[in-house]
N, C-alpha and C positions, 0 to 999 in steps of 0.2 A: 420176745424172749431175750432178743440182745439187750433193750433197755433194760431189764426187767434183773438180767445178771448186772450189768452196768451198776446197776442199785446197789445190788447183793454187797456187788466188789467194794462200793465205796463205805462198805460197813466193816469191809474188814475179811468179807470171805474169801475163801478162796475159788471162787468158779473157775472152771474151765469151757471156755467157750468152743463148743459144738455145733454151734450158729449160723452163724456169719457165712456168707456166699462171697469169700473173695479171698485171692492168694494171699498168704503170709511170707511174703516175697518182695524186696525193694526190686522197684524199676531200675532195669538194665542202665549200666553209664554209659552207653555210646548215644541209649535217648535220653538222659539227665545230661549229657553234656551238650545234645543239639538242642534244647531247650537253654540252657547258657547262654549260646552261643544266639539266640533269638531273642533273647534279653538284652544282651550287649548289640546286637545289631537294630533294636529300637523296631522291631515286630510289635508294636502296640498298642495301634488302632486297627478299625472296625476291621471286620472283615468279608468277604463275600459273605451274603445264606447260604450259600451250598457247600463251602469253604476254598482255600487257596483253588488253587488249578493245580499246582505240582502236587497236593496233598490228593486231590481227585486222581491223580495221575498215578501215583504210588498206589494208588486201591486196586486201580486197573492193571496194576503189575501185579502186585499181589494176586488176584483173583485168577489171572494168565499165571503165575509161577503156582502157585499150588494148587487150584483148581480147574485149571486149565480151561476158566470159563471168559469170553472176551466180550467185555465191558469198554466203552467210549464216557471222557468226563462229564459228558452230557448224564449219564446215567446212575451216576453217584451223588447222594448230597448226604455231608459228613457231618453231624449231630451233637449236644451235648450230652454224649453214654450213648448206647444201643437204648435204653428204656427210651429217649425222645425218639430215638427213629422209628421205633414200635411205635409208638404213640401216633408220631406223622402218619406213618401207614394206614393205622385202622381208621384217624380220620379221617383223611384221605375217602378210604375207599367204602367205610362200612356207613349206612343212612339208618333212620327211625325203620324197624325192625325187620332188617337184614338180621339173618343167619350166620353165625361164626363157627365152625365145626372145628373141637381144639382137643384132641386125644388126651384124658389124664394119666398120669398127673401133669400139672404145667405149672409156667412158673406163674406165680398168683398174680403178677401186673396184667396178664393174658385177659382174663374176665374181667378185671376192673376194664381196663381198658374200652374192651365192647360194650360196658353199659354205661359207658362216658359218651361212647358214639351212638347210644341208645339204640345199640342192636343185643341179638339175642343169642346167648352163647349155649350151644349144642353139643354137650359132651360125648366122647365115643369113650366107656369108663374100662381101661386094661386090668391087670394082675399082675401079680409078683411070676403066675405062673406060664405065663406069657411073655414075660420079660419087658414088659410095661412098653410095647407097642400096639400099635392099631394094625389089622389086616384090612386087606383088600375089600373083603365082605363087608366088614365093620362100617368103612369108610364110605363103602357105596348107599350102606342102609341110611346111614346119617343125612345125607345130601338130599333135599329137598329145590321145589322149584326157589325157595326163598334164600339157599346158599348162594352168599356174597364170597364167602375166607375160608381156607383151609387154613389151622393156624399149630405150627409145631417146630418146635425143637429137637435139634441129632448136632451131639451129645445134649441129653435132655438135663437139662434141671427139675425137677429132683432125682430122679429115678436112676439116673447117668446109662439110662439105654443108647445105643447109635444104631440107628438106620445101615442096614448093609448096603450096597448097590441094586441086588437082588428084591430084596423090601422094597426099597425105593420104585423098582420098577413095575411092581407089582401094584404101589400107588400109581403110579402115571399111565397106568394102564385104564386106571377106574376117571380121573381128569380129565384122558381123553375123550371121557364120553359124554364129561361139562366142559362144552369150552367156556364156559363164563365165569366160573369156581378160578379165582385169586388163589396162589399158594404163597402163606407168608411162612417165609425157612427162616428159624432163627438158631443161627449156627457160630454162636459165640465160645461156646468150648472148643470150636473145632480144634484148637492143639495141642486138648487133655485128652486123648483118645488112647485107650489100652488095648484095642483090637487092630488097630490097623490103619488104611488110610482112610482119613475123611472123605466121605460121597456128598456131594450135593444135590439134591434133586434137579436146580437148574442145568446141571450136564443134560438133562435132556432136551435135545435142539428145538424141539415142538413144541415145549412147555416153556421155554425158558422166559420168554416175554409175557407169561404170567405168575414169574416168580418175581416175589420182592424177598431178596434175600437180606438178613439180617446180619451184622460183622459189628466187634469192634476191639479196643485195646483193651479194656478192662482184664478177662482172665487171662490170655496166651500173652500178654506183655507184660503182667503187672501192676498195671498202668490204671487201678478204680478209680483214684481221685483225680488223674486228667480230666475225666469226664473227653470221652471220643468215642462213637461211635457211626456209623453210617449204613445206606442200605443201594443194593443195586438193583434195579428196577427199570423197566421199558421208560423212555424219552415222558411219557406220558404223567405216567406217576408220580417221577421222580420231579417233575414240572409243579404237580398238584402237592407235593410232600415238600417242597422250597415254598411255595408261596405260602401254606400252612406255618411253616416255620419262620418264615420273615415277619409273621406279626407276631411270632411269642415271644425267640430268645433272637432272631438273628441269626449270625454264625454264630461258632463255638471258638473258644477262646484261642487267639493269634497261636501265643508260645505253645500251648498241647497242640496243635496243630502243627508246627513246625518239627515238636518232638514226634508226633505220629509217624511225616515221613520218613522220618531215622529208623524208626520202629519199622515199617512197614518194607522196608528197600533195605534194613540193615540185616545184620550178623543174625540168624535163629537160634544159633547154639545155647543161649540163655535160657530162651523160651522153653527148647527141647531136656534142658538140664532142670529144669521144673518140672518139668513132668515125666523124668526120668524119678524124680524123688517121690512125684504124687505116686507112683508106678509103686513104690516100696511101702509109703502109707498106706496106699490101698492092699498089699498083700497082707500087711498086717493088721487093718482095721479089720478084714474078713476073716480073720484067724482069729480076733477077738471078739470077733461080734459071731461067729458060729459057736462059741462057748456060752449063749446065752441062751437057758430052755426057751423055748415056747417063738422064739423069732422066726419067722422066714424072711429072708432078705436075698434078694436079687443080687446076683454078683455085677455093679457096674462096668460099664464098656466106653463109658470116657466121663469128663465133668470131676467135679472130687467130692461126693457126698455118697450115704449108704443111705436107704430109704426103708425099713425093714417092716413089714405088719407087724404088729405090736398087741394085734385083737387078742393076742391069749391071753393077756394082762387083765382084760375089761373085767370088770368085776369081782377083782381081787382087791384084798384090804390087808394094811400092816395093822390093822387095829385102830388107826387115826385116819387113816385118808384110804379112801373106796376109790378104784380107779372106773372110770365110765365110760371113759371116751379118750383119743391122740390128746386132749390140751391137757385135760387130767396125770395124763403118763407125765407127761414135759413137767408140769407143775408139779407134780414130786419127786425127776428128777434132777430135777431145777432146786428143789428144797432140801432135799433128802442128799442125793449125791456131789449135789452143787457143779452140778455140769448142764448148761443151755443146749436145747435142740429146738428144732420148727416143728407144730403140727402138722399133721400129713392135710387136714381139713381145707384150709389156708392153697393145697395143691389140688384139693378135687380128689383127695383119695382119702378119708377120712380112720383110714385104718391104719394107719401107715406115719412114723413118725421119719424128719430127716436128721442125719449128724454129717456132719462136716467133717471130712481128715485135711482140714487146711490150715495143721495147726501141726505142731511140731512132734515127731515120734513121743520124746517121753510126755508131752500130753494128751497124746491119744492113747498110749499105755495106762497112764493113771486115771484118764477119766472111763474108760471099760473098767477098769477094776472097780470103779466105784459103783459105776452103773451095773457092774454082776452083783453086787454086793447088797444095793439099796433093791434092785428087784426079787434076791432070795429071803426077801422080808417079805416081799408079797403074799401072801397066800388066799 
């Protein structure tokens, strides 16, 4: 959909992009200027696979100051983006047809991923009216002798549900009775959260050496096109997810590694001052997006995307285009109103379209009006 407005744009339209999964936000200058300063100090060759030691060291501060989970550099290896550490992970651990049990919706690398490692992905499929998590029950029916991964996101892409503590422990309840079930926690929004504090599943002492948690700089810094991300995990894994990654990419680049530690060990006020604005978008994209008949949508609890069912649409026509299905919606709102969204299909929830508020107040005003406008032609 993003290419597909890209097009549009260079014809001349006007889209507004609804797309895209990343802050419209320049990186903080306390880490553009430790990035500089890593330039000018001639940070320029190779560097470990798992990366610096001080950058490993900064993770484990991080992880102790916000989540008060305690990590050793041993247990860190820092990535090009969270998507390679995901990736290390699942090959890592998942073989020719393991079981991946992954609550939707999720973010669409999730399934690719497990049929790369030629395992077999087991959906536990939620609701808008559920608030797009998995319970307990859910969780437990899924799990089979052939479950290798628990795999899930808080705050979730797309759905922007978060796991409470309570939730949480309601899963680790049902874990405890696999010990062999991996939980991969991917908790990359953790500092777009509209409810409250971030929970990690690993807070719990029992389970923790079977979490491989998921982190990186992309949303809470800014920071997409450094490309950093990293994962913390038992000695074991994180052993098997280095050696993995010494034959693909190596480390991940000197200078964004240099700038991570600034990031990670610096000032948050920035971070927080983003999501104090996502905080304002989102009151408002839900104040425009409940002025449209026939939607239900989930009021999100961290992430910056609404994810809304859109089934009331199916089968409506302006007279030229029959809508059938989430790509259909996209593609005549994509033509008609000239505003880009994701199919919900692409997340395992085929009902369900997403839009992004990571885009500036008066373009989220004006692309709701369009989009009311091009849907009251539906009929």
């Amino acid at each position: 959909m993003a290419k597909l407005g890209r097009e549009l744009r260079a014809k001349g339209v006007d889209v507004i992009d609804l797309s895209l999964g990343e802050p419209d936000f320049d990186t903080p200058q306390h880490i553009k200027d430790a990035a500089i300063k890593a330039i000018n100090d001639n940070w320029s060759h190779y560097t470990p696979v798992p990366g610096f030691l001080d950058l490993r060291e900064a993770v484990c501060t991080k992880l102790k100051r916000d989540n008060n989970l305690d990590y050793a550099p041993e247990n860190i290896i820092t990535s090009t983006g969270a998507k390679q550490s995901l990736a290390n992970a699942i090959l890592a651990l998942v073989d020719d047809g393991d079981e991946v049990v992954i609550p939707t919706p999720y973010w669409v690398t999730y399934s690719e991923l497990v049929k790369i490692a030629r395992g077999k992905v087991v959906e536990i499929r939620t609701s808008v009216e559920n608030g797009f998590k998995t319970t307990a029950a859910e969780l437990e029916a899924a799990i089979t002798p052939k479950t290798k991964v628990f795999m899930f996101s808080s705050p979730c892409n797309p759905s922007g549900a978060v796991y409470s503590k309570t939730e949480l422990e309601a899963l680790a309840d049902v874990f405890r009775k696999y010990p062999d079930v991996i939980i991969l926690s991917d908790e990359i929004y953790e500092y777009i959260n509209f409810v409250g504090q971030h929970e990690s599943i690993a807070q719990f002492a029992d389970l923790k050496d079977r979490v491989v948690l998921i982190n990186g700089l992309s949303k809470g810094f800014a920071m997409t096109g450094w490309r950093l991300g990293y994962i913390a995990a038992n000695a074991t894994i994180a052993k098997a997810c280095e050696k993995l990654q010494g034959q693909f990419t190596s480390g991940t680049c000197s200078i964004t590694q240099k700038a991570a530690v600034a990031a990670l060990t610096g000032d948050l006020r920035p971070s927080e001052e983003m999501t104090e604005e996502f905080t304002r978008r989102r009151t408002r994209t839900l104040e425009l997006v409940k002025a449209i008949p026939g939607f239900k949508c989930f009021e999100p609890e961290g992430a910056f995307y609404v994810f809304p069912d859109v089934s009331a649409y199916y089968g409506k026509s302006d007279g030229t285009n029959t809508i059938a299905n989430a790509a259909d919606f996209s593609m005549y709102l994509l033509n008609t109103a000239h505003v880009s969204s994701v199919m919900g299909d692409a997340f395992g929830e085929p009902n369900c379209v997403r839009f992004s508020f990571a885009n500036s107040m008066g373009n989220i005003e004006k692309a709701w009006g369009r989009i009311k406008d091009a849907l009251a032609q539906l009929k």
